[in-house]
N, C-alpha and C positions, 0 to 999 in steps of 0.2 A: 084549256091551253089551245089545242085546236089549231095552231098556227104554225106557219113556217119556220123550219128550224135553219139554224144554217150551220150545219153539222158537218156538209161535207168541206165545205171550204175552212172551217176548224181543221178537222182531220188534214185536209193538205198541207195547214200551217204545223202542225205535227210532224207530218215525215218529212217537211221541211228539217225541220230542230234536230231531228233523227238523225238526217244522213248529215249532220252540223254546218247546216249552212245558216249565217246570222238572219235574225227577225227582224226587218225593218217598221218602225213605228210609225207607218204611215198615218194619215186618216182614215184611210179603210182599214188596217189591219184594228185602230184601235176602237172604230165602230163597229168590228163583226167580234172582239173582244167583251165589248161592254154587250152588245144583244146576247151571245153566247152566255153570257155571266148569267142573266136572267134565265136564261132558257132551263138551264141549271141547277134552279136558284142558292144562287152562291147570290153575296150581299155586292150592293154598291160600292161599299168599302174594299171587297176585295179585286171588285174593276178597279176602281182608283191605285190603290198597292199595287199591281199588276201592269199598270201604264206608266210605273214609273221610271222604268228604264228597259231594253230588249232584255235585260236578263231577269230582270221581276214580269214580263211577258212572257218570256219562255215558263217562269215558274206558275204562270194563272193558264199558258196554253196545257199543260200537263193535268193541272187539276179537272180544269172542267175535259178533257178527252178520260180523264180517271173515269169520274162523274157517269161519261155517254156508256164506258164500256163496260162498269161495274152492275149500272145500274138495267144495261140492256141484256144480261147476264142472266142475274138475279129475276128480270122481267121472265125470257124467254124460258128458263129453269120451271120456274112457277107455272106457265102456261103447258109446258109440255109433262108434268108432272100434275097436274091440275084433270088434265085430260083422259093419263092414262086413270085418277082416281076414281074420273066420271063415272068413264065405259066400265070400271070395276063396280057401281054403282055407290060407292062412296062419296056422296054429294058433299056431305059435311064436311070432311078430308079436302077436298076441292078447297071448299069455300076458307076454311082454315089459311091454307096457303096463301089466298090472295089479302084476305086481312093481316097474317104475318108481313107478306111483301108490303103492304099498305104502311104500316107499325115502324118501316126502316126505309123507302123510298123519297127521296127527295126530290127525285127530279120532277117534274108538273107532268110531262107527258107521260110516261112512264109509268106516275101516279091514277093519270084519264085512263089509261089502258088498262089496268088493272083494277079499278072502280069497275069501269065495263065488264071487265069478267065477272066479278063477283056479282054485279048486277043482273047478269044473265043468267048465275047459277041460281040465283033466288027466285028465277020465274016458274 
């Protein structure tokens, strides 16, 4: 994955919808819609559904912001739990974790991140 996300300007489009102000279909908003989607990987199909009108956008900007903060959650959980198993010398316990987060992880980065742990706990 390795690539830029464009998460914060997602998230603005969010506390947009939040404090209820409407989502205009620009060209931009429905190109940082369709990159987001991937970044995500949520399908093509559910860009397309989601650009069909500001209120099927509202409902694909909720998903993939679900998506960032479940899954950054879940990431950051595992990592700080991971650590304390280390310094307990529970390497195994560690490694465990990240293959479970691995098992339910969809998002790609999220996924890199958590590859890399495990990968370092096996050196």
């Amino acid at each position: 994955m390795s690539e830029e996300t464009d998460w914060e300007e997602l998230r603005a489009l969010a506390e947009q919808l939040e404090r209820g102000q409407p989502l205009e279909l620009t060209a931009a908003v429905c190109e940082l819609l369709r990159r987001t989607v991937r970044q995500v990987a949520l399908s093509d199909d559910d860009a397309a559904q989601g650009l069909r009108s500001p209120s099927d956008a509202a409902t694909l900007v909720a998903k993939i912001s679900r998506r960032i903060r479940v899954g950054s959650r879940r990431l950051s959980r595992a990592i700080v739990d991971a650590s304390r198993l280390q310094e307990a010398g529970d390497t195994q316990g560690a490694r465990k974790l990240f293959e479970d987060l691995l098992a339910v992880e969809v998002v790609p980065l999220y996924r890199e991140i958590a590859q890399t742990q495990l990968n370092a706990l096996e050196q």
